[in-house]
N, C-alpha and C positions, 0 to 999 in steps of 0.2 A: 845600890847596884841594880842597874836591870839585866833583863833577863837574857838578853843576844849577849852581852858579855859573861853575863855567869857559863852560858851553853857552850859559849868558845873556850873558856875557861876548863870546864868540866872535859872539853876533847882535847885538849892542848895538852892538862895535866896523862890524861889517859895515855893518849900518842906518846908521849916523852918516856911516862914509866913503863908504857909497855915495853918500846924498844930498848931500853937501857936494860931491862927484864932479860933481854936474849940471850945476855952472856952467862947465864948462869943453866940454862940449858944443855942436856949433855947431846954430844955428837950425834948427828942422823948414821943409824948401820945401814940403813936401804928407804929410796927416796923412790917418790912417783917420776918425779923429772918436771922440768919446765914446760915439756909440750904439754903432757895432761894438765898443769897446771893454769895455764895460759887464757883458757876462757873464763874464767871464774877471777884471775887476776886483772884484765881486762877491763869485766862487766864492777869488777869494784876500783877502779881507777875511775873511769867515765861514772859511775855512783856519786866517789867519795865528791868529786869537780863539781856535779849540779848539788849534790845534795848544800854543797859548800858556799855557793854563789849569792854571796851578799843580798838579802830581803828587801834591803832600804830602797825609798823613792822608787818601789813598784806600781804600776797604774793598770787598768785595763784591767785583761782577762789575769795576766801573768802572776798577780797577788789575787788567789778565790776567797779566801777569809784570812781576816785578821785576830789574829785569839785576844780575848780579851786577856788584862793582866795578870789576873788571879789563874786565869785558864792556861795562860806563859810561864807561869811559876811551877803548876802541876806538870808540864810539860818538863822544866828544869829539873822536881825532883825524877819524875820517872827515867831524865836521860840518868842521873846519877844513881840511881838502884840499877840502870843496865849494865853501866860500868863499872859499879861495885859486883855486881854479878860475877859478869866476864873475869871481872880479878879476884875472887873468890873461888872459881873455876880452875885459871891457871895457877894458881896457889894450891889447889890440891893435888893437882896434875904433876906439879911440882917438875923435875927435871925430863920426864918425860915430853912436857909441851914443847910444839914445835911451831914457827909460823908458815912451815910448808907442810904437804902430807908424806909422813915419814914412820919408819918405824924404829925405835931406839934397839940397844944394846938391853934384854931383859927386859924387851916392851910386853905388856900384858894389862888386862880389860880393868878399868877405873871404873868401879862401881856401887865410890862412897860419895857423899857431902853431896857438894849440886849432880855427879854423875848418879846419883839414885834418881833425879828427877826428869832430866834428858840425857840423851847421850853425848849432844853438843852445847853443853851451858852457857861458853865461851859464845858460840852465834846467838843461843837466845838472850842472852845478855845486851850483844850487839845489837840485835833487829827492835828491842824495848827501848834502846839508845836511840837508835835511826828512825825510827816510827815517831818518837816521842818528838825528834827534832824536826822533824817535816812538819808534825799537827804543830810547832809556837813558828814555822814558819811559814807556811799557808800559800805559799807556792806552786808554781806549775813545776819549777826547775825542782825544788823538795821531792815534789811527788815522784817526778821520773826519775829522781836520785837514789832515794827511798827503794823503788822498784828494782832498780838496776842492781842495787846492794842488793834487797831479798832473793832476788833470782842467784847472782853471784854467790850468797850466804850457801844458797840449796847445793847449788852445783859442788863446790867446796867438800859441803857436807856429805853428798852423798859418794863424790870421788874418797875422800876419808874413809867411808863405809864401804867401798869396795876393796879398797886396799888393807883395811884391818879387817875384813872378814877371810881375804887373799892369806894373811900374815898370822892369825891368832885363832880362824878356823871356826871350831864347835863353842868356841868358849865367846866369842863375839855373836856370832845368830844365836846365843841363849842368851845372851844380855839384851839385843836387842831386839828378842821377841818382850820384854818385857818391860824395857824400859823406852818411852816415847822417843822421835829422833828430837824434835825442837820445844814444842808444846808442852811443859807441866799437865799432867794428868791426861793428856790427849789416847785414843788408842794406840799400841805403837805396832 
């Protein structure tokens, strides 16, 4: 196998199980809404589109580097420790996760397993997936895919962090004076 199909592979399985994943999610009690929502939903539509756009028979500026094989491979496993991540993340989170910003019935601050390491695992998961897929494919469309996701990723993130700091109080700015937003070991 090469590597553009293992990578399609490795998002295809993702996408599928994440979304079948939803049903076992319990009910939003109070939701940010679709307006807040909207830029971040957006900027990861027009992401996911470039970051997506077939590499093959690129010429010119458009393809900057080609990774060599060995170098597409490392790029394969890292997208799959992102996605292994991110579903090691919603797996702790367990029926609390949500794929909009919300707060459940009984919502309160997760702060075992990957949430001891950042406070959005789930994105940093994602952005080691997205990064990893732009460097096997070498791109100009990768790269302003790539971008458009991290920016989208941040905005998400920090709408999140407004609304559970809104929701959960003293007990969320003590989590997250301590624990990083995105970065393992970063300051937070």
């Amino acid at each position: 196998m090469q590597p553009a199909p293992a990578i399609a592979a490795l998002w295809l399985i993702w996408l599928v199980s994440w979304l079948a994943a939803a049903a076992w999610a319990d009910p939003a009690a109070k939701r940010a809404g679709f307006q807040a929502e909207f830029r971040y939903r957006a900027l990861w539509m027009a992401g996911t589109i470039m970051l997506f756009v077939p590499a093959h028979n690129y010429v010119g500026r458009l393809r900057l580097w080609m990774p060599t094989l060995a170098e597409a491979w490392i790029c394969v496993a890292l997208i799959a420790i992102g996605l292994v991540f991110s579903w090691w993340a919603r797996l702790h989170l367990g029926r609390l996760w949500s794929g909009t910003v919300t707060a459940k019935a009984g919502h309160h601050v997760v702060d075992t397993g990957p949430y001891r390491l950042v406070r959005h695992p789930i994105y940093t998961g994602l952005l080691l997936a997205v990064l990893a897929t732009m460097a096997a494919k070498g791109t100009v469309w990768g790269i302003v895919g790539a971008a458009l996701l991290t920016i989208g990723i941040v905005i998400k993130a920090r709408l999140e962090e407004e609304f559970l700091r809104g929701e959960l109080g003293a007990a969320y700015d003590e989590y997250a004076g301590r624990v990083p937003m995105l970065v393992p070991f970063a300051p937070s």
